[in-house]
N, C-alpha and C positions, 0 to 999 in steps of 0.2 A: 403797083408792082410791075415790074418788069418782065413780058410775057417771052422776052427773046432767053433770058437768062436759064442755061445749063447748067445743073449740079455734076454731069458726066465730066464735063472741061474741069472743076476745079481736082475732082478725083485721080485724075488723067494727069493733070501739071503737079499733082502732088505725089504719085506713084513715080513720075519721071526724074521728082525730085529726089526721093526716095533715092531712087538708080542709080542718080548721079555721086548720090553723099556714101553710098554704097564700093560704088565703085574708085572714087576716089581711097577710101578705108584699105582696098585691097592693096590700090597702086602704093601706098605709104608702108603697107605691110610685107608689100613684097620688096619695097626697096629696102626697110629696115633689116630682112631675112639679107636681104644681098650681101648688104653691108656686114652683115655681123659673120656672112660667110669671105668677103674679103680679107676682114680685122684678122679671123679663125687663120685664114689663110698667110696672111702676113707674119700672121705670131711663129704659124709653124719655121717659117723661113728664114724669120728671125736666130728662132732656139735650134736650126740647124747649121745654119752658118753664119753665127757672129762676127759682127767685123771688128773687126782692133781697135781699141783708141789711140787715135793720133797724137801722140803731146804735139800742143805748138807754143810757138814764141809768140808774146804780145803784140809784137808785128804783124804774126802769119795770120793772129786771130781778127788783126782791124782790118788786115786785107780780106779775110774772108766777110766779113761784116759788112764790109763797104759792096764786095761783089753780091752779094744777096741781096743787099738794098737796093744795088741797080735793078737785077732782072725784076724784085717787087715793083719798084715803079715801072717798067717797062710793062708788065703786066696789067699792073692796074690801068695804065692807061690806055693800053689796048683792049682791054673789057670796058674802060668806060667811053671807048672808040663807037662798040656795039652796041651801045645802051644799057648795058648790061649794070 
């Protein structure tokens, strides 16, 4: 038997762990609080100032289509610039 071995260290790294899974629990709860207070937030904004719907022509709709697909790739590639 090993007379160097500590029960105090295993108690110790399992307390820390504790702390950690702890603490992480919060940071997920308070992001989810955020979030649902932005959604909250949004919704109001929404139901107070509705925007109009645009009709458009088949045209207007490929031109927007096509412009949204530029800045997604443009994006993605600059996130995957970062590593991200």
């Amino acid at each position: 038997m090993n007379n160097n071995y500590n029960p105090l260290l295993d108690i110790r790294e399992g307390v820390r762990l504790q702390a950690e899974e702890r603490e992480l629990k919060l940071r997920e709860k308070q992001a989810e609080i955020q979030n649902q207070r932005e959604k909250e937030e949004l919704e109001k904004e929404t139901k107070a100032n509705p925007e109009p719907v645009k009709k458009m022509s088949a045209e207007e709709m490929q031109e927007t289509i096509t412009l949204l697909s530029k800045a997604i790739m443009e994006l993605t590639e600059k996130m995957n610039g970062k590593g991200e």
